[in-house]
DONUKE-573171 format. One line per field, with one value per residue (C-alpha): x, y, z; residue in three letters; chain; residue number from 1. Coordinates in nm, 4 decimals. Last residue first. Layout:
<pts>
east <- c(X;...);
north <- c(Y;...);
up <- c(Z;...);
r <- c(ala;...);
c <- c(A;...);
k <- c(NUM;...);
</pts>
This chain:
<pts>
east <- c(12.2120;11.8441;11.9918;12.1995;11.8132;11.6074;11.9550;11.9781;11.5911;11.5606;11.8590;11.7224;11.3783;11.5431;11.7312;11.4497;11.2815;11.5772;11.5821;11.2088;11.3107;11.5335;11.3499;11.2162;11.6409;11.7302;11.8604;12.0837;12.4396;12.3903;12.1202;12.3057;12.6235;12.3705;12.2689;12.6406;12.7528;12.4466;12.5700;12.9438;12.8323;12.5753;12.8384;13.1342;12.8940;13.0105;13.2694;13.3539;13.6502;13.6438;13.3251;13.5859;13.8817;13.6336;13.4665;13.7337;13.8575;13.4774;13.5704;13.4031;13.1356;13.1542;12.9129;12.7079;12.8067;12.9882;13.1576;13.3003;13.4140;13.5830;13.7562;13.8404;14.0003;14.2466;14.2615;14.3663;14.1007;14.2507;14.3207;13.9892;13.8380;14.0642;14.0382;13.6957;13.7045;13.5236;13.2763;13.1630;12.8209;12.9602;13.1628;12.8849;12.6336;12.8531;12.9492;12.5375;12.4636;12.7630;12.6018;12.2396;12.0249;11.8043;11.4526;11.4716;11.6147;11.9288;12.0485;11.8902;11.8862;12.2680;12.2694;11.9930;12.1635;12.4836;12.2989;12.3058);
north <- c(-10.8658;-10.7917;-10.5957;-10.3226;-10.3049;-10.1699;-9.9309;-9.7956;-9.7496;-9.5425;-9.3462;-9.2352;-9.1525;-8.9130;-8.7698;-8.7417;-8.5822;-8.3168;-8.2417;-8.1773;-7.8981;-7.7697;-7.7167;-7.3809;-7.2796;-7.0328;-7.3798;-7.4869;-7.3884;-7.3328;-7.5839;-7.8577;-7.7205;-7.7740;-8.1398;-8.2151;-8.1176;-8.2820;-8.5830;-8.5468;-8.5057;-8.8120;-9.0399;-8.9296;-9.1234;-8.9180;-8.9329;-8.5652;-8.5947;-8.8718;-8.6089;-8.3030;-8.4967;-8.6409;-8.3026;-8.1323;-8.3839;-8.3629;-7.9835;-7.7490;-7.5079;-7.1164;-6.8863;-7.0248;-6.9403;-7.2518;-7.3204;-6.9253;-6.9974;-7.3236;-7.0972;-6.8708;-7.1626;-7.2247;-7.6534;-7.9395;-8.0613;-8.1414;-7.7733;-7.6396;-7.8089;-7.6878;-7.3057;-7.3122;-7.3793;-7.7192;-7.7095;-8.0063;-7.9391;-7.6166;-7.8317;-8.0329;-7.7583;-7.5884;-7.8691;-7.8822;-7.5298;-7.5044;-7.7882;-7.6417;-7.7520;-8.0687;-8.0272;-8.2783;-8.5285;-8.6422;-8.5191;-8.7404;-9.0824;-9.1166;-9.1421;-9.3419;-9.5715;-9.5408;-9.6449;-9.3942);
up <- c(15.9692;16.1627;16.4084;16.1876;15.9405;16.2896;16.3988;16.0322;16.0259;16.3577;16.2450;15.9356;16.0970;16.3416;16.0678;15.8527;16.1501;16.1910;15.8059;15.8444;16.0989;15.9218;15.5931;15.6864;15.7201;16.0180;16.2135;15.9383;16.0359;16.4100;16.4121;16.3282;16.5232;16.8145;16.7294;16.6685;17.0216;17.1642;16.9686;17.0867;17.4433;17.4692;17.2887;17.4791;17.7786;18.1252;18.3457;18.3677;18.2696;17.9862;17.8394;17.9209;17.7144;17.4373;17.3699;17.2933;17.0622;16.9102;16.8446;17.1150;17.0578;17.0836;17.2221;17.4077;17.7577;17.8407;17.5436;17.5754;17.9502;17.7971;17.5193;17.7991;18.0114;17.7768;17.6777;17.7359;17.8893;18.2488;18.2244;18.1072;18.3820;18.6980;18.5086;18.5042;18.8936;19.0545;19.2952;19.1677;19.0978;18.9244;18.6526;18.5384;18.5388;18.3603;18.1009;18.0616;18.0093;17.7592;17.5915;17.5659;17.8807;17.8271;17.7240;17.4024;17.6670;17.6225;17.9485;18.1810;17.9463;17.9615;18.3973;18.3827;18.1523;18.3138;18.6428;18.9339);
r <- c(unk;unk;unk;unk;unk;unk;unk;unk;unk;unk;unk;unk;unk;unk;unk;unk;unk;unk;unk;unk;unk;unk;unk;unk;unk;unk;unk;unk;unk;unk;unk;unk;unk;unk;unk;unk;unk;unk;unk;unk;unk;unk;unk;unk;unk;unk;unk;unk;unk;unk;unk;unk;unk;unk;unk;unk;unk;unk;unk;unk;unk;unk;unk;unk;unk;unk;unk;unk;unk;unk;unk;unk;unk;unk;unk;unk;unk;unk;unk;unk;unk;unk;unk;unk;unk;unk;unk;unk;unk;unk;unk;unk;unk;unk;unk;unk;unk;unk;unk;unk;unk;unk;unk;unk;unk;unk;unk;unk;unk;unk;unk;unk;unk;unk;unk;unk);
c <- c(A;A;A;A;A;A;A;A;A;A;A;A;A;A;A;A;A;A;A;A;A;A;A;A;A;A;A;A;A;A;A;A;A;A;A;A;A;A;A;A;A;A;A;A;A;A;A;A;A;A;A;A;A;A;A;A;A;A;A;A;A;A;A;A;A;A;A;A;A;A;A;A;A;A;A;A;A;A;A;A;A;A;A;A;A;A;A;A;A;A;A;A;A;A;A;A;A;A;A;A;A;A;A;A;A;A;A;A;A;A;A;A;A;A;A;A);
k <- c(116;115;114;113;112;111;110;109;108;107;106;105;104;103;102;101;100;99;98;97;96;95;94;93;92;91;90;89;88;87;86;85;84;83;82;81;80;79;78;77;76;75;74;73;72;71;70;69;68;67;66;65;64;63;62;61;60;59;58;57;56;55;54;53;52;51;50;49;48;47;46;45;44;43;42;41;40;39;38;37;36;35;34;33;32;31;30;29;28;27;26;25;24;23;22;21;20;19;18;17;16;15;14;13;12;11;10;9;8;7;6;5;4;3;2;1);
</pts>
């Protein structure tokens, strides 16, 4: 599988939550919570706790199990930020429109970066 392909199947808008993900990661391997968390520096409750939902990692974190697991740091980190996003601002009405500015923002940066 292409790195492209490989990028574009979990940054979907109906990709699993993070912990979902790093699960899914980890149980297609066969590999043990405590395997992961080790090569991640880090215990192997907090991982169980990523995993469920109920805590999210720090973008170190998120380096170790993204160079782990061999995927893009970039996907991880931004589907990190996406949920602490929420976390902090998802019960707001204006969340939403913050997300589309967002969205818009980076469409605009990346249209005026090519044109310098």
């Amino acid at each position: 599988m292409s790195r492209q392909s490989q990028s574009n199947r979990y940054t979907a808008a109906t990709s699993p939550s993070l912990g979902a993900w790093l699960r899914q990661l980890r149980t297609a391997r066969k590999l043990p919570l405590r395997a992961v968390a080790g090569e991640a520096e880090m215990d192997s409750t907090l991982l169980s706790k990523i995993e469920l939902g109920q805590r999210l990692p720090t973008a170190d974190q998120v380096q170790a199990l993204a160079k782990f697991f061999k995927v893009p740091f970039e996907d991880m980190e931004a589907k990190r930020l996406a949920e602490r996003f929420w976390l902090d601002h998802g019960d707001s009405p204006a969340a939403g429109k913050a997300a589309l500015l967002l969205r818009e923002q980076a469409v605009g940066y990346k249209t005026a970066k090519k044109t310098d």
